[in-house]
NULOPA-229194 format. One record per residue (C-alpha): residue number from 1; y, x, z; residue in three letters. Coordinates in Angstrom, 2 decimals, always signed. Example, Ala and Ser with C-alpha at 12.3 -4.5 7.8 and 13.67 -1.06 7.14 Angstrom:
2
PT  seq       py       px       pz  type
PT    1    -4.50   +12.30    +7.80   ALA
PT    2    -1.06   +13.67    +7.14   SER
END
This chain:
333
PT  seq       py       px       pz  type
PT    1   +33.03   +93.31   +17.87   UNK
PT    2   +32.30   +93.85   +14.49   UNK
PT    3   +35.02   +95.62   +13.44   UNK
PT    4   +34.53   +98.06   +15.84   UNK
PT    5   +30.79   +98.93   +14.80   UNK
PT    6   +32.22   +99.10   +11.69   UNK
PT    7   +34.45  +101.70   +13.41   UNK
PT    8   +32.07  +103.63   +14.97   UNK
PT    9   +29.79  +103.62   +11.84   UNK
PT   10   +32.97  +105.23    +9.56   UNK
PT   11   +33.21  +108.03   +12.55   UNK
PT   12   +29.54  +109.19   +12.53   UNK
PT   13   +29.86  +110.89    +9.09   UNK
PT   14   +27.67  +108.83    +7.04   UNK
PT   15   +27.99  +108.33    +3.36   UNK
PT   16   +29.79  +105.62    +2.00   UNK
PT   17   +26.37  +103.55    -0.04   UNK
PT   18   +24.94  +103.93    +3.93   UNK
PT   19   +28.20  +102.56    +5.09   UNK
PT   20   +28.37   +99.95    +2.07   UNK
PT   21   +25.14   +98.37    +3.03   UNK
PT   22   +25.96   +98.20    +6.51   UNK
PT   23   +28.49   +96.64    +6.34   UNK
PT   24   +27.56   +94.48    +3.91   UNK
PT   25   +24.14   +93.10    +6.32   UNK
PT   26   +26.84   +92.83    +9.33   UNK
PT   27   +29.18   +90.60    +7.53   UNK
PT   28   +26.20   +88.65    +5.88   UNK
PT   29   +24.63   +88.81    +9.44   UNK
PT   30   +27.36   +87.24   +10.84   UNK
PT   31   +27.66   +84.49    +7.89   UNK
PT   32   +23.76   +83.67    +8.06   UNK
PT   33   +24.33   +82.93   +12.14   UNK
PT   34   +26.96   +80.74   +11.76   UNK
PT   35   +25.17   +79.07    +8.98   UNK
PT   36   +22.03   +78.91   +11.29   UNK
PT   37   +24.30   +77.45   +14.12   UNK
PT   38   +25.95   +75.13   +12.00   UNK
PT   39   +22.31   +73.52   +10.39   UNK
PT   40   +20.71   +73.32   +13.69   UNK
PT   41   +23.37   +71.44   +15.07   UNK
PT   42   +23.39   +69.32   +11.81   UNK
PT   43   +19.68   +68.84   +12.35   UNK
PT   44   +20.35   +67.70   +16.14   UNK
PT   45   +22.98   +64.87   +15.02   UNK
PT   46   +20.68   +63.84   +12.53   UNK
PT   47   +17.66   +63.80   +14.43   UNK
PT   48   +20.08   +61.72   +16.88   UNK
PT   49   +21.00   +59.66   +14.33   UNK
PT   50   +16.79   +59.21   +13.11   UNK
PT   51   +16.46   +58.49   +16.31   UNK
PT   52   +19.15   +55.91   +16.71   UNK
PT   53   +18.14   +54.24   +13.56   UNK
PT   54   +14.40   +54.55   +14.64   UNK
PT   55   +15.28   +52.81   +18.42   UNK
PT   56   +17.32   +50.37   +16.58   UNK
PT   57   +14.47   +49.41   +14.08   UNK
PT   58   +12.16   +49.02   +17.00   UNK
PT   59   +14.86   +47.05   +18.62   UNK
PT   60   +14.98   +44.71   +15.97   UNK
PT   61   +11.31   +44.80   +14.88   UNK
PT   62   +10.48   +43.68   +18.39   UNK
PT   63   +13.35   +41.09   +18.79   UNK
PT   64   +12.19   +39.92   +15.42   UNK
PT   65    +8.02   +39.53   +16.20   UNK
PT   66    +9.36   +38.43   +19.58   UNK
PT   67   +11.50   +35.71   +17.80   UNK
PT   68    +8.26   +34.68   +15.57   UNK
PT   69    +6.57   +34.31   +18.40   UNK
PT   70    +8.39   +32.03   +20.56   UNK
PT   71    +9.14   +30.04   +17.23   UNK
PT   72    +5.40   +29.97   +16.01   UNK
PT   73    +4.97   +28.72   +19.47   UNK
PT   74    +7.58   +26.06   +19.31   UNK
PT   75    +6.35   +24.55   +16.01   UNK
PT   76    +2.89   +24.46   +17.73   UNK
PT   77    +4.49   +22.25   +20.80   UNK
PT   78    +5.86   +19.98   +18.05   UNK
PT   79    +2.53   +19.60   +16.18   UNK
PT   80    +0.63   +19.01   +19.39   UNK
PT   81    +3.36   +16.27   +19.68   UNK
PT   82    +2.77   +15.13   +16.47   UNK
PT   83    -1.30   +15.19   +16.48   UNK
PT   84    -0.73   +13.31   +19.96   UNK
PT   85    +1.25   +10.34   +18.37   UNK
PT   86    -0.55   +10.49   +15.54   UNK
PT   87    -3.48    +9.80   +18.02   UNK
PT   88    -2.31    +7.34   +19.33   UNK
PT   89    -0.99    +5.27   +16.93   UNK
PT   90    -4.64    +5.41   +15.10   UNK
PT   91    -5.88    +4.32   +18.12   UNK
PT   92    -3.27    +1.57   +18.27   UNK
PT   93    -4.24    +0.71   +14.76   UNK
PT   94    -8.12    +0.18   +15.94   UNK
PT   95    -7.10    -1.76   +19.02   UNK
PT   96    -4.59    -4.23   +16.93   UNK
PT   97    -7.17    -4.85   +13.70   UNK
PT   98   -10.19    -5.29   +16.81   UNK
PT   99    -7.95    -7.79   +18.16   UNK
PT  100    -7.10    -8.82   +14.55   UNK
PT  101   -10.96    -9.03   +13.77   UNK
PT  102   -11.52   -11.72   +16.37   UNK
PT  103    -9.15   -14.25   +14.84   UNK
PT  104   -10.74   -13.60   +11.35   UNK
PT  105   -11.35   -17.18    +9.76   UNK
PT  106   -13.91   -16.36    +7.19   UNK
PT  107   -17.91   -16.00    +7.16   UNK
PT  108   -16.76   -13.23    +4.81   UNK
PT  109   -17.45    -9.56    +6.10   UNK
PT  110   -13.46    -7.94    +5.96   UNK
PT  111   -15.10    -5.06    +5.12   UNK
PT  112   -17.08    -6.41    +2.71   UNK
PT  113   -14.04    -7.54    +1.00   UNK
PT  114   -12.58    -3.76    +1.64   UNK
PT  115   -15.58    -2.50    -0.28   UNK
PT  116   -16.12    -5.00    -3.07   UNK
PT  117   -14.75    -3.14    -6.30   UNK
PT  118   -12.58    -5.78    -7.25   UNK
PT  119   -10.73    -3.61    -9.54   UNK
PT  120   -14.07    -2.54   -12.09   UNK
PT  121   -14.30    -6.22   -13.38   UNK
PT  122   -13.08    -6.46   -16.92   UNK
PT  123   -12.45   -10.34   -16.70   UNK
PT  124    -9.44   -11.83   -14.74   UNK
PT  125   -10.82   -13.43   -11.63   UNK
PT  126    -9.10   -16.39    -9.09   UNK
PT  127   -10.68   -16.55    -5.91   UNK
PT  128   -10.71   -19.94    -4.46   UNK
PT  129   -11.30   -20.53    -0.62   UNK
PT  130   -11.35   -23.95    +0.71   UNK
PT  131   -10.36   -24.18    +4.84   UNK
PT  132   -11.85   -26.41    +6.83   UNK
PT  133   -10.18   -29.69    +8.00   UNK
PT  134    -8.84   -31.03   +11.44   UNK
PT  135   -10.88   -34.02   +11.27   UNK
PT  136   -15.36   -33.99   +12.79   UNK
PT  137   -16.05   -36.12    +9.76   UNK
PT  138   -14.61   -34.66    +7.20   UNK
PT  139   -15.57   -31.51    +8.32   UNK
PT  140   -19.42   -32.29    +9.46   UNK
PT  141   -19.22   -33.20    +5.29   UNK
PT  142   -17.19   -29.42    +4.49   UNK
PT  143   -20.72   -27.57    +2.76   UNK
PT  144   -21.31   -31.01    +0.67   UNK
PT  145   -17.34   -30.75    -0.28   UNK
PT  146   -17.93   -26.78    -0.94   UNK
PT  147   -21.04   -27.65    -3.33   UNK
PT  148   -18.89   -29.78    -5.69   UNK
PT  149   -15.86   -27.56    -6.09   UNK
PT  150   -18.92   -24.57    -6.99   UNK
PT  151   -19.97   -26.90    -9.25   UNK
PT  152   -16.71   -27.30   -10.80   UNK
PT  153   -16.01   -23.67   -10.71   UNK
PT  154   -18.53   -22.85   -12.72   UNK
PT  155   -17.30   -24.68   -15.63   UNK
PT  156   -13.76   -23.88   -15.08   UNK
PT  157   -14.57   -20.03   -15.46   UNK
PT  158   -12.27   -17.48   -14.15   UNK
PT  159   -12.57   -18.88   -10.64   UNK
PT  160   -15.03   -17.46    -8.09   UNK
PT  161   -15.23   -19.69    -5.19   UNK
PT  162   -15.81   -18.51    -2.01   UNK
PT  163   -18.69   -20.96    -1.02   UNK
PT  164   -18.32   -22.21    +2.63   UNK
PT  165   -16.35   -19.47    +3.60   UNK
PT  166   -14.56   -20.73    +6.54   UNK
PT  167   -15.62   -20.71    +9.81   UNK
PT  168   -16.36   -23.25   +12.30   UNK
PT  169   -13.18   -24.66   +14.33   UNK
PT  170   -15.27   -23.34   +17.42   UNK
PT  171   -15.41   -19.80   +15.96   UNK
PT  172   -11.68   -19.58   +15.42   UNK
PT  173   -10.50   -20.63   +18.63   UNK
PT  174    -7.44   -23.06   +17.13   UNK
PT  175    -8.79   -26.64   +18.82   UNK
PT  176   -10.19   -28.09   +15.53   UNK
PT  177    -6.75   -27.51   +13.87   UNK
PT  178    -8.51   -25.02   +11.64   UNK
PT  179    -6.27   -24.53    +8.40   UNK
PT  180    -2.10   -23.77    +8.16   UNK
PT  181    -0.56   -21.03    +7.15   UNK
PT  182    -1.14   -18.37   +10.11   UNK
PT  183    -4.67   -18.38    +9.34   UNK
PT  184    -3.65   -17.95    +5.49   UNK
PT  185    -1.62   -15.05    +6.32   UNK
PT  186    -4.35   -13.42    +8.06   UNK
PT  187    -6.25   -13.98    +4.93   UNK
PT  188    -4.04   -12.76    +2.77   UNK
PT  189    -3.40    -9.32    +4.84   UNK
PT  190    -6.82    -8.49    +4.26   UNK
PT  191    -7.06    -9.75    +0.55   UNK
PT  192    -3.78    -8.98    -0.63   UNK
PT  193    -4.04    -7.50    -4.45   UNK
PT  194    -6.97    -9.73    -4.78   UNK
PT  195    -5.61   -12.93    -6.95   UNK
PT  196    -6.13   -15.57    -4.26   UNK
PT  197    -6.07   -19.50    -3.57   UNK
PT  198    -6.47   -20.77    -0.46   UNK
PT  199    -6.58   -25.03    +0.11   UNK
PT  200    -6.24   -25.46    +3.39   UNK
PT  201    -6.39   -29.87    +4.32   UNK
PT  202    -4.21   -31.01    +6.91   UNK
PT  203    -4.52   -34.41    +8.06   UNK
PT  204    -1.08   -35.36   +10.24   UNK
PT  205    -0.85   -38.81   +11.69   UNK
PT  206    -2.42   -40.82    +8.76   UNK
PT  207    -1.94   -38.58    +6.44   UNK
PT  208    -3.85   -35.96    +4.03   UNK
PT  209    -1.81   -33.13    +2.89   UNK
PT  210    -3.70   -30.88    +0.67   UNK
PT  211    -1.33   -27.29    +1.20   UNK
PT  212    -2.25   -24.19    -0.74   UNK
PT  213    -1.22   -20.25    -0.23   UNK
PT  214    -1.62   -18.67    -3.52   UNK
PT  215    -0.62   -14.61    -3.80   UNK
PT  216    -1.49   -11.55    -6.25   UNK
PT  217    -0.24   -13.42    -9.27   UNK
PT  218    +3.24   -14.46   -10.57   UNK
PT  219    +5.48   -12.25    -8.66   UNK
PT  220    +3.38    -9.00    -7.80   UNK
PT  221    +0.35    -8.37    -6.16   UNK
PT  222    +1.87    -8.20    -2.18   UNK
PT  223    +3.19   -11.75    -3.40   UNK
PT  224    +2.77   -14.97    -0.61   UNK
PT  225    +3.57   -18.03    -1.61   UNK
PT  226    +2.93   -21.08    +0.14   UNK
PT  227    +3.71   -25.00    -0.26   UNK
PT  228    +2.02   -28.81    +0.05   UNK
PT  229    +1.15   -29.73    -3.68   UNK
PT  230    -0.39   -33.23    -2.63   UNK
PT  231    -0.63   -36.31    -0.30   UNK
PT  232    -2.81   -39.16    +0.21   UNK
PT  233    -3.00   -41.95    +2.93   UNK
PT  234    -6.10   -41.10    +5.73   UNK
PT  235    -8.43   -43.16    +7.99   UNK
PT  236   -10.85   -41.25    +9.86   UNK
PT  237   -13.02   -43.84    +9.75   UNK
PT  238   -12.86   -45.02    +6.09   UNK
PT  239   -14.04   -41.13    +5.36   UNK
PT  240   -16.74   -42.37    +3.37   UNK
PT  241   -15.17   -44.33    +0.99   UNK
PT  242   -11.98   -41.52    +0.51   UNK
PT  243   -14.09   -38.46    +0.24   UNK
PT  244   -14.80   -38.83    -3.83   UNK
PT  245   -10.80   -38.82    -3.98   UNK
PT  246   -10.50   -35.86    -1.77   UNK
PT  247   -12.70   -33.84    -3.55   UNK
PT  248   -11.40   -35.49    -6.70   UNK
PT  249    -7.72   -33.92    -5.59   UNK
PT  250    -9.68   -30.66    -4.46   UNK
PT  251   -10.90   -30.28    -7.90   UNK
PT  252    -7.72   -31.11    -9.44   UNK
PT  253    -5.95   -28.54    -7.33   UNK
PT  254    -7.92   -25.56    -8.30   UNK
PT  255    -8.06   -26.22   -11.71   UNK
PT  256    -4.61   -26.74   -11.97   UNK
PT  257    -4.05   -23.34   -10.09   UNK
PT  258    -6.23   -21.42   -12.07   UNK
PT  259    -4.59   -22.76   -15.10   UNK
PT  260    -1.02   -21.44   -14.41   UNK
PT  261    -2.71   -17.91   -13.42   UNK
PT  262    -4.44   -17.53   -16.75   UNK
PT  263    -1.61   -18.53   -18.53   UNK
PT  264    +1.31   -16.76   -16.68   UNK
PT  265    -0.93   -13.84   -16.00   UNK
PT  266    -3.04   -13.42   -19.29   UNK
PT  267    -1.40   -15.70   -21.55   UNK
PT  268    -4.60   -18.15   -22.14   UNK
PT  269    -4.53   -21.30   -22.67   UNK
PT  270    -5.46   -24.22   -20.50   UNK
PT  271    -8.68   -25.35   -20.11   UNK
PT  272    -8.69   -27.85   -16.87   UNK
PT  273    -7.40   -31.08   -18.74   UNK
PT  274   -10.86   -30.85   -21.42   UNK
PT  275   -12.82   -31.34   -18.36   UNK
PT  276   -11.71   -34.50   -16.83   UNK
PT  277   -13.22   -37.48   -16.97   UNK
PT  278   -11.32   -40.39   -18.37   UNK
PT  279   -12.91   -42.54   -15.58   UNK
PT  280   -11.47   -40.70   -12.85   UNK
PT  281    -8.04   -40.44   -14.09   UNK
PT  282    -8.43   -44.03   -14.58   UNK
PT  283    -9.51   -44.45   -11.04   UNK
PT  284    -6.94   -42.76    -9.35   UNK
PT  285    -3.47   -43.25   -11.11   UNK
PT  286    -1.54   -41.03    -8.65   UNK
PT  287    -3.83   -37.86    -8.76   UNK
PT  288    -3.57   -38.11   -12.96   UNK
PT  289    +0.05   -38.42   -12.71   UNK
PT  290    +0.12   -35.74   -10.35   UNK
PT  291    -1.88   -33.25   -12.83   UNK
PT  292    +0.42   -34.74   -15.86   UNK
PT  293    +3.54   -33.14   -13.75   UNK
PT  294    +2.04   -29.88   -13.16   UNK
PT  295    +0.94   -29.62   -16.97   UNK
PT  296    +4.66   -30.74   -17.96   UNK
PT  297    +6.02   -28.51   -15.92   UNK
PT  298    +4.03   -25.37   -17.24   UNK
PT  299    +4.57   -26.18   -20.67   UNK
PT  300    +8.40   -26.58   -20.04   UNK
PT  301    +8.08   -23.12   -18.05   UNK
PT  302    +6.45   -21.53   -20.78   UNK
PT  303    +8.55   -22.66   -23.76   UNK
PT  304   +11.74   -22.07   -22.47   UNK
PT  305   +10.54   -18.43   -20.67   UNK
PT  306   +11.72   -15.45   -23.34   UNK
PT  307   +10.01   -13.09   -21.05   UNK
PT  308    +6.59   -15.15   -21.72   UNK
PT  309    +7.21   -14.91   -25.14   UNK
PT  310    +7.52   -11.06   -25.06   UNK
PT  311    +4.08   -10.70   -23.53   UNK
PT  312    +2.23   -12.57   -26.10   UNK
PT  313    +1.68   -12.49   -30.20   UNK
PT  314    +2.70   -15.66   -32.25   UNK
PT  315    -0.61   -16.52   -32.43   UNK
PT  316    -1.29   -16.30   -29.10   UNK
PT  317    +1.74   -18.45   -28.19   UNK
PT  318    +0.76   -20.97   -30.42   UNK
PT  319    -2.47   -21.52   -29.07   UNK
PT  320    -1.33   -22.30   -25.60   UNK
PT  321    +1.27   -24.03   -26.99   UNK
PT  322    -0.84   -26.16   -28.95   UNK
PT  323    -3.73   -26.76   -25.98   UNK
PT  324    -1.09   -27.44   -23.25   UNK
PT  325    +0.59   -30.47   -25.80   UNK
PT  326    -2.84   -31.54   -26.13   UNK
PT  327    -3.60   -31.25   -22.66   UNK
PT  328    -0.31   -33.90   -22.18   UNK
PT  329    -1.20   -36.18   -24.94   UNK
PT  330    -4.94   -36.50   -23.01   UNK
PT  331    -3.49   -36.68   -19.78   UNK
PT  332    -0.91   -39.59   -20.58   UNK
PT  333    -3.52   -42.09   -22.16   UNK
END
């Protein structure tokens, strides 16, 4: 078709510049439209492929916030879950320690002993809690018994005792069998990290067995320990003329204890064995012979311990060395 304007164009006559230029705008005519054709039909495959690209962003954008969704929603099941048990197992936790509150052998407050700063004191502190006994008359005489060891305390320094902290047997529901160790452990779940003794006297048959839980001192503060240091033959009737010994063996028992946790712990020396009477050790052979052994035994501990030696200065060692020989010397004559 072109070709044959061109044709017609030659036959008319006119001059070759008009012919030039004619044909010249046909054949660029002809180049421009196929041009035009070929960039629109570029710009319709890539409008397609925009659009493709677009669809499959939205596709994905929306499979993605979709995705969030449903997992956003997910993780809030599972916390819900979560909140729930952790609910519940507060509310476990209240219902056990209400339960646990009722079986609570002290006068003393547990929150009380929750509060108490324990930590802000700048002196080492045993506390000292004497349980009641499983016999009327020698507990009807437990707050006379309680006033002595105070007493003693006081000199003994280091020792806060727990004035007639235990309850009555009536109060703790255990049929007048008011000390052991279950009652100690309960203690000592509360006070645990608080340096504790606990003397709990257990009369069995005819029999007086002084037992003691000790923990927070020697291994670690969770530390339990628990064991029957002494013995003595019991009449309920003959109270009377038995309660200077008992108290006597009370005595002897906390000072003893508070003795090894000064020295393990702090690496003091004794102090106890400068507060006896003569009389008394005189009077009863077996309790004297029984503080000898503990005495012997801590200095052995101590001189043969390297790690004890670590913890102290020479001069340090030498001083409870020294006190604890002459802590022997005064309890053998």
């Amino acid at each position: 078709m072109a070709f044959e304007g061109i044709e017609k164009i030659m036959n008319s006559g006119c001059s070759p510049f008009f012919i030039s230029n004619a044909l010249s705008s046909m054949l660029f005519g002809e180049i421009n439209k196929d041009t035009q054709l070929t960039n629109t039909v570029e710009q319709i495959a890539f409008k397609k492929q925009m659009n493709l690209a677009r669809q499959k962003f939205e596709d994905e954008k929306f499979s993605s916030e979709l995705s969030f969704k449903r997992e956003m929603l997910e993780t809030g099941r599972i916390f819900q879950q979560i909140e729930a048990k952790r609910s519940f197992e507060n509310e476990k936790k209240k219902i056990e320690f209400n339960f646990f509150e009722s079986y609570w052998p002290l006068k003393i407050d547990i929150h009380a002993i929750w509060n108490e700063n324990i930590f802000s004191k700048s002196n080492a502190n045993l506390t000292v809690i004497l349980a009641r006994y499983n016999s009327p008359k020698a507990n009807n005489d437990y707050s006379n018994t309680c006033d002595e060891l105070e007493r003693c305390s006081e000199k003994l320094h280091n020792v806060t005792f727990k004035h007639s902290a235990w309850k009555l047997a009536e109060q703790v529901n255990v049929n007048n069998n008011i000390g052991g160790i279950a009652q100690n452990m309960n203690v000592h779940y509360i006070m645990q990290g608080i340096p504790t003794l606990v003397i709990s006297p257990q009369i069995v048959g005819d029999i007086l067995y002084f037992d003691v839980s000790i923990w927070s001192f020697g291994k670690g503060l969770g530390s339990f320990h628990n064991q029957s240091m002494f013995s003595m033959a019991y009449d309920e009737k003959n109270y009377d003329t038995l309660k200077e010994k008992i108290r006597f063996t009370l005595i002897a028992i906390m000072g003893i204890i508070r003795d090894s946790f000064m020295s393990i712990e702090f690496q003091k020396p004794p102090v106890f064995p400068y507060l006896l009477e003569k009389e008394k050790l005189s009077k009863y052979p077996d309790i004297q012979q029984f503080i000898l052994s503990h005495y012997e035994d801590l200095s052995n501990q101590i001189s043969i311990s390297a790690d004890y030696k670590v913890l102290c200065n020479d001069r340090e060692y030498m001083a409870i060395d020294n006190k604890l020989k002459e802590s022997l010397t005064k309890l053998s004559k």
